[in-house]
C-alpha positions in Angstrom: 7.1 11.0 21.2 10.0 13.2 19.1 8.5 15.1 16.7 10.8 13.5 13.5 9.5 10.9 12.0 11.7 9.0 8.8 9.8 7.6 6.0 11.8 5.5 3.1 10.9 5.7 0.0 8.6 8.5 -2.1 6.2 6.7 -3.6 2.2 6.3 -2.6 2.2 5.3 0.6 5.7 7.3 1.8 4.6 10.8 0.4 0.8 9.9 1.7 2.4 9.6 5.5 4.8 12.4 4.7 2.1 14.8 4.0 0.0 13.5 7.0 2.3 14.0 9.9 3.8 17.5 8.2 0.3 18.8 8.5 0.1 17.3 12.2 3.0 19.6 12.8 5.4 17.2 12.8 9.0 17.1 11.5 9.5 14.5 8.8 13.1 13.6 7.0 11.8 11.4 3.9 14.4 9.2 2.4 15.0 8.2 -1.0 18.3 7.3 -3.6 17.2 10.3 -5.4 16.3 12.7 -3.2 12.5 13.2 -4.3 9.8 13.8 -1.7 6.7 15.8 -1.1 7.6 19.4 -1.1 6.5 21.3 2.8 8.8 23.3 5.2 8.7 20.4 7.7 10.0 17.9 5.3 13.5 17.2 4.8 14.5 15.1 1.7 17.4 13.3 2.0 19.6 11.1 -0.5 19.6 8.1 0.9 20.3 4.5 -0.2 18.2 2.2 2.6 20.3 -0.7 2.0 23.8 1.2 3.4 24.1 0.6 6.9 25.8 4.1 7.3 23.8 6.2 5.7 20.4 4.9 7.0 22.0 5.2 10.5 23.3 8.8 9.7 19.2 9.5 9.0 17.7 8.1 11.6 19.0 9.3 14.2 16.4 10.8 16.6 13.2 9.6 15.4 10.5 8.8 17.1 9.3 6.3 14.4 10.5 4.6 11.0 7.7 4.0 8.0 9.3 1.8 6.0 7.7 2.8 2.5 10.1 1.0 -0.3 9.8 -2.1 -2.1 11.7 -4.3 -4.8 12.7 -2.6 -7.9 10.7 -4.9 -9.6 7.5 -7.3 -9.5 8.9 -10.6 -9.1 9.3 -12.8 -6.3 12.8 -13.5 -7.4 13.3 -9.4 -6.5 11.8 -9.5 -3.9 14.0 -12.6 -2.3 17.0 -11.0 -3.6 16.3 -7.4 -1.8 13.3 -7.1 0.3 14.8 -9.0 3.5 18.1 -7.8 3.9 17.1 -4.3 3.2 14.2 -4.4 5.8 16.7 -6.7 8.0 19.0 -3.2 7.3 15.9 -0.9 8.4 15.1 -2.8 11.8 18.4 -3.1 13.1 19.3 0.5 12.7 16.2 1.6 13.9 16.5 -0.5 16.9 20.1 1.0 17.5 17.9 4.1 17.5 14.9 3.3 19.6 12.4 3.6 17.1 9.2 1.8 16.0 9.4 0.8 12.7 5.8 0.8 10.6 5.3 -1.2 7.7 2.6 -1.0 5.1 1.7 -4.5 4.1 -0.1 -6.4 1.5 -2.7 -9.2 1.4 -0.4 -11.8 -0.4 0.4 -13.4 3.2 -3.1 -14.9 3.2 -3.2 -16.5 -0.4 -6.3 -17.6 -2.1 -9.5 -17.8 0.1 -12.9 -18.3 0.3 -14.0 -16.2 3.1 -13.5 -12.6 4.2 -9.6 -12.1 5.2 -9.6 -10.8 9.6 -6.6 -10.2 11.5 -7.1 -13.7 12.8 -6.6 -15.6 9.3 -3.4 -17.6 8.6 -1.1 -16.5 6.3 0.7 -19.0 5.6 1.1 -18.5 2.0 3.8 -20.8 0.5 3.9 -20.0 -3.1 6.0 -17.3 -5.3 5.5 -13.5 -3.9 3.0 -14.1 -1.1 5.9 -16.4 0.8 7.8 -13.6 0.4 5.5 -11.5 2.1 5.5 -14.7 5.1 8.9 -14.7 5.0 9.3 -10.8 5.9 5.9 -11.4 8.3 7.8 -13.8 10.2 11.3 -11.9 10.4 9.4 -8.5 11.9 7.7 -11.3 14.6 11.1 -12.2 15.7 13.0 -8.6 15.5 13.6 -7.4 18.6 12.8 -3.6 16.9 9.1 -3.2 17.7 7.4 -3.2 14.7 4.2 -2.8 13.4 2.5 -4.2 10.1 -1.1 -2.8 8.8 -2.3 -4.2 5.7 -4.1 -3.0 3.3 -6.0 -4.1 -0.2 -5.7 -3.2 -3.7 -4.8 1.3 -3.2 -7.4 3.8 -4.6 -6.5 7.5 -4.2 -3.8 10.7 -4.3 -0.9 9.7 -5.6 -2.0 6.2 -6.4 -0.9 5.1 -9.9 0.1 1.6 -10.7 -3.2 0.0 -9.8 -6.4 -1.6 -10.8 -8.2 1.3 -9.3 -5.3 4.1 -10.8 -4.2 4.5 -14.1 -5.8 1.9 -15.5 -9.4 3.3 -14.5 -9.5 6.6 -13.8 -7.9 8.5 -16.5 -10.5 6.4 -18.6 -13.4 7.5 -16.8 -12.7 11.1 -17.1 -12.4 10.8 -20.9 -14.8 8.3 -21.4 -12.8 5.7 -23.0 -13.3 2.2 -21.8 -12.0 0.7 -18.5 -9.8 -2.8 -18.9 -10.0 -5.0 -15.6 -8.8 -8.0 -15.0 -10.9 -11.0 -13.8 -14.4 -11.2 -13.2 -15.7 -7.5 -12.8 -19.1 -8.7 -10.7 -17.4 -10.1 -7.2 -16.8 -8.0 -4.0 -13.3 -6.8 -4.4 -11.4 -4.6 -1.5 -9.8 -1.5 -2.0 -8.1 0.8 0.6 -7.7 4.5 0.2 -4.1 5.7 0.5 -5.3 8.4 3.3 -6.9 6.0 5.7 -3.8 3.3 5.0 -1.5 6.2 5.9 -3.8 7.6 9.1 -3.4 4.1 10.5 0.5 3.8 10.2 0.8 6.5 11.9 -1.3 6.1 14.7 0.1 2.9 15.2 3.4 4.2 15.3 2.2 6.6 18.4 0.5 4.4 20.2 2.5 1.6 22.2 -0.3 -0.7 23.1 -0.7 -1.9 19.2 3.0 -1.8 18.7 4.2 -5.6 17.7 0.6 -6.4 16.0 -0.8 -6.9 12.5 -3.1 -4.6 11.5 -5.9 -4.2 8.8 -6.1 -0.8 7.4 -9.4 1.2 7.6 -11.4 -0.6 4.6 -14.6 0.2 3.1 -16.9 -2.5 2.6 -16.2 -4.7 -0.9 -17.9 -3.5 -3.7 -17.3 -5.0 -7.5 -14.9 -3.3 -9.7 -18.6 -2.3 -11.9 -19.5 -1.1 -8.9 -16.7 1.2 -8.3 -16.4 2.0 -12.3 -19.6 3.2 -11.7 -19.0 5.5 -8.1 -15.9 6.8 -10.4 -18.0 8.0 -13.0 -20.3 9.4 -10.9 -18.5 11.4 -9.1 -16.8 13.0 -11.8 -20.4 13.5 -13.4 -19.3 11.5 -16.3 -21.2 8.5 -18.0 -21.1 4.5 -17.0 -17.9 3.9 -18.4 -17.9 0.3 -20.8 -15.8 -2.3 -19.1 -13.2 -5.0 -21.1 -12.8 -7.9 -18.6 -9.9 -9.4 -19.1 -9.9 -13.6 -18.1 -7.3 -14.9 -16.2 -6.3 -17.1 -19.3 -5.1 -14.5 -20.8 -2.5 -13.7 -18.5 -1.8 -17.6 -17.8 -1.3 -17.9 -21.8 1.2 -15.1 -22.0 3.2 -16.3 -18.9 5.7 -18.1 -20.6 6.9 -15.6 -23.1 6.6 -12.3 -20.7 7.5 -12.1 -17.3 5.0 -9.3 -16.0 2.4 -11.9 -17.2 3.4 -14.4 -15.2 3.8 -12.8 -12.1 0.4 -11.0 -12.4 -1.3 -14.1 -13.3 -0.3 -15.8 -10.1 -1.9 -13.2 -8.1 -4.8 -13.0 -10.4 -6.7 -15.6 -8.1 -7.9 -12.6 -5.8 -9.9 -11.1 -9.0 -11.3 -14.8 -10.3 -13.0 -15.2 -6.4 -14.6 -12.5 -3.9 -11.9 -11.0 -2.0 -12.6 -8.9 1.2 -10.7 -7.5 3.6 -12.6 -7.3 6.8 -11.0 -4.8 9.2 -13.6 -4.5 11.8 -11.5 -5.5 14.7 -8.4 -3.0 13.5 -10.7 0.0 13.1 -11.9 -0.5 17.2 -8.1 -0.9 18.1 -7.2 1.9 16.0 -10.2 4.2 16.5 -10.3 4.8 12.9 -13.0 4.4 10.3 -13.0 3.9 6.7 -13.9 6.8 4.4 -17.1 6.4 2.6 -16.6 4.9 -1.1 -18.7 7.6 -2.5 -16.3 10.4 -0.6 -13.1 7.6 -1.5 -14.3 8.0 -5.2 -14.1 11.9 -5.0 -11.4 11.9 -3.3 -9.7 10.2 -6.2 -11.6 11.9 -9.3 -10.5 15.2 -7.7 -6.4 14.0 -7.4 -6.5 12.8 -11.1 -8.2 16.0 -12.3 -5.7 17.6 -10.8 -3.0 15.7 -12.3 -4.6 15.8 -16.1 -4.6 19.6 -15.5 -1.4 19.8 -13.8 0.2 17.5 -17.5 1.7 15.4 -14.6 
């Protein structure tokens, strides 16, 4: 396989796989509008816009592989309609022109609500709001004739994760011992992925043909409840139990019709009112990968955001 590898897009996932295949010796040309990216001598940051045909093409040239790493500028399946599949429509054809694979981190929303653990095996056949999004793009990948792969992962916990119910919203608290608002009922098994072992599995899909045109469940330790993990948080940054606000789904369902955010977070706020576990037993064998530990996940994470308090980023 070439050495260069694209990723679009800077954010958790994009500068979690840039890092990982820069320290595998491997060039990486990361591609975002504004020219941002992790900063290592074998990654290139490019301006690029992912929906402009030339450009992208311009960029991709010669890779081995394409992680495709953005998402809609905004949380709301009307976004999402509006950009998601041409711009990933964009991303396969040019890679395709290239001979690349093209890897895509992917969500849970495919599956919609359930009452059983989620496998590789589960319909998603989600026909509501954002999730049929997620089916809709699911579907198009199936029929691209770009190989593809898509591995899918829970609710992120880890470097660089921010905008989650195990990031800003938790952490941060924890290490200054303020109290931690969640939403939904705080006792059920919930899933959560660490960014590394999402990242590790992209790319060894990407390198190994025999999983290429498959979905994928990344490397997830087992559910725990978000008191549980409160509590692994805290622990491993050797501060107290932290109090926790549960917020009821109500809430969000009342505020839906004057505030958009609401709205769209109370649709998905059925996989916080039920258990929701990702099993990824059979994509672990396939991809000879294993979850990291929750109690080294929760360092893992303390360690990043002490790092960023320190840092004032």
């Amino acid at each position: 396989m070439s050495k260069l590898h694209v990723v679009t897009g800077a954010g958790p996932v994009g500068t979690t796989v840039a890092e990982q295949l820069a320290a595998a010796g491997k060039s990486v040309r990361i591609l975002t509008r504004s020219g941002s990216g992790p900063e290592h001598p074998l990654i290139e940051r490019r301006r690029v816009d992912a929906t402009q045909r030339e450009q992208l093409a311009a960029a991709v040239e010669g890779a081995a592989a394409v992680y495709h790493c953005t998402h809609g500028s905004k949380y709301a399946a009307r976004t999402w309609w509006a950009e998601l599949p041409a711009t990933e429509q964009n991303v396969l054809s040019v890679a395709g022109q290239a001979g690349a694979v093209v890897v895509f981190p992917e969500s849970l929303y495919s599956y919609g609500p359930l009452d059983q653990p989620m496998t590789e095996n589960t319909p998603r056949t989600a026909d509501f709001g954002k999730p049929a999004v997620r089916v809709a793009l699911l579907r198009a990948r199936e029929e691209s004739a770009t190989p593809t792969v898509s591995v899918a992962a829970s609710d992120f916990i880890g470097p660089h994760v921010r905008v989650s119910h195990a990031g800003e919203r938790m952490v941060p608290n924890i290490l200054t011992g303020k109290a931690v608002q969640a939403f939904g009922n705080v006792n059920l098994p919930h899933s959560f992925t660490y960014m590394p072992d999402l990242a590790a599995a992209m790319i060894r899909a990407a390198q190994d043909r025999t999983l290429w045109n498959s979905f994928l469940h990344a490397p997830t330790a087992p559910a725990v409840s978000i008191r549980e993990l409160a509590r692994l948080l805290a622990e491993a940054a050797d501060k107290p139990m932290p109090k926790i606000l549960a917020v009821p789904g109500w809430t969000l369902r009342a505020a839906g019709p004057f505030n958009e955010q609401m709205r769209e977070l109370a649709e998905m706020n059925y996989q916080f009112d039920r258990p929701f576990q990702l099993d990824s037993t059979a994509s672990e064998a396939r991809l000879g990968l294993k979850a990291t530990p929750l109690t080294e996940v929760a360092a893992g994470t303390v360690a990043w955001w002490k790092a960023v308090v320190a840092e004032g980023k």
